[in-house]
Structures are given as C-alpha cells and as structure tokens.
C-alpha positions in Angstrom: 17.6 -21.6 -15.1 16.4 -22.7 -11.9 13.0 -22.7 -10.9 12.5 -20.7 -7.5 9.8 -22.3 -5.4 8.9 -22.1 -1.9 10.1 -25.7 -0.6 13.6 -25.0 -3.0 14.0 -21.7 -1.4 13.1 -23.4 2.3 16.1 -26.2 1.6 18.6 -22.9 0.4 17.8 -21.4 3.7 18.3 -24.6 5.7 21.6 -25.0 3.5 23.2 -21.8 4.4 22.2 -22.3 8.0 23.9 -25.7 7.6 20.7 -28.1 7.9 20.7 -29.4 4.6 23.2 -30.2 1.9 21.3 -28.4 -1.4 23.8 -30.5 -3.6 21.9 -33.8 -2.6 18.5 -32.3 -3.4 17.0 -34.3 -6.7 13.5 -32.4 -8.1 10.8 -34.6 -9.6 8.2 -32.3 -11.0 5.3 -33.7 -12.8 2.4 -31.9 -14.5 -1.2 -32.5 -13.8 -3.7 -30.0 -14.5 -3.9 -27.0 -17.0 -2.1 -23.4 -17.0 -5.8 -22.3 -18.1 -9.6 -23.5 -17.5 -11.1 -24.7 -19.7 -14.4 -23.9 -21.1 -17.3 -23.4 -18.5 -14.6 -23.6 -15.6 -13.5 -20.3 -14.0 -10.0 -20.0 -12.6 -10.5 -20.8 -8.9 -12.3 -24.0 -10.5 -9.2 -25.0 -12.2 -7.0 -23.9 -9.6 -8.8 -25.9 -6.6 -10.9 -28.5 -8.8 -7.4 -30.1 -9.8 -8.1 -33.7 -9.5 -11.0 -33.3 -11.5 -8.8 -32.7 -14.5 -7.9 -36.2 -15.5 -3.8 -35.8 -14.8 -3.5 -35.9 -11.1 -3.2 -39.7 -10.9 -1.2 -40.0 -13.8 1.3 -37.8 -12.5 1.4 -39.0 -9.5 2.3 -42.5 -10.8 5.3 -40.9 -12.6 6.5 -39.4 -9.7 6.7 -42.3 -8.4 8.0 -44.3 -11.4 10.8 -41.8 -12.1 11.9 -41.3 -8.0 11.7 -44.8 -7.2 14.3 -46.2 -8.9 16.7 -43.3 -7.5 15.4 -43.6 -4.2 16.1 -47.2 -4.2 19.6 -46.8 -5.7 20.8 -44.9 -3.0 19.3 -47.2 -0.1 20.4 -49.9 -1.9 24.2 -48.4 -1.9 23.7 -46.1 0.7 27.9 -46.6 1.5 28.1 -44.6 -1.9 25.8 -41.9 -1.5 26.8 -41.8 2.3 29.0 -38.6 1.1 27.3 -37.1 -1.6 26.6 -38.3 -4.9 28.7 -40.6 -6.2 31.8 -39.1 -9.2 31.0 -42.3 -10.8 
C-alpha cells in the first residue's frame, strides 16, 4: 500500500504532466514524535511542540544516515542512474 501524502501526490501530478519521473522518487520517512500526547500535553501541544519530544533530532540524523549513502551512490555513478535506476 502506498502512503498518499501531499508532496507524493504533488510529484504524481508533475509526472503525468511530464515534470518528473515518479519511478526515480526514493521516500525516507523517519518518525519523531508521538500519534498521541502524552500526559498533561493537549493535542495542539503535541502537534506543534514537536521538537520538544525528544525524537526530532534523532530522526533527523537517520534521515540523513539512510539517504546519504543513496544520494551519494548516484552522484558518484551518475552515468548509471543518468536513465533511471540501474537493472543491476
């Protein structure tokens, strides 16, 4: 199942219009705060107050940690990904 979000269904947009290739798009989701509050937080709290919540900066370092590599990969072999992904 694919997750619908807004930036995804921008890119399918662009892709059908013929701005983007969709089959070169690579999602890194990370997760950094809570689907609830907690205790003595409301819900705009732990909807806004999200960096308060202790996994915001460790996500973010995974994000980076897991993309990087990838990112690099393909500008350092840019002739193979020039295309599309590579079959290989």
């Amino acid at each position: 199942m694919r997750r619908k979000t807004g930036p995804h269904e921008a890119l399918l947009r662009a892709s059908r219009a013929v701005r983007v290739d969709i089959n070169r798009l690579a999602v890194v989701r990370a997760g950094s705060d809570f689907d609830r509050p907690y205790p003595g937080y409301s819900e705009v709290d732990n909807l806004l107050k999200y960096a308060d919540q202790g996994g915001f900066v460790p996500a973010l370092e995974n994000l980076y940690r897991a993309g990087n590599p990838l990112v690099q990969a393909i500008l350092g072999n840019w002739k193979a990904w020039e295309q599309g992904v590579p079959q290989n």
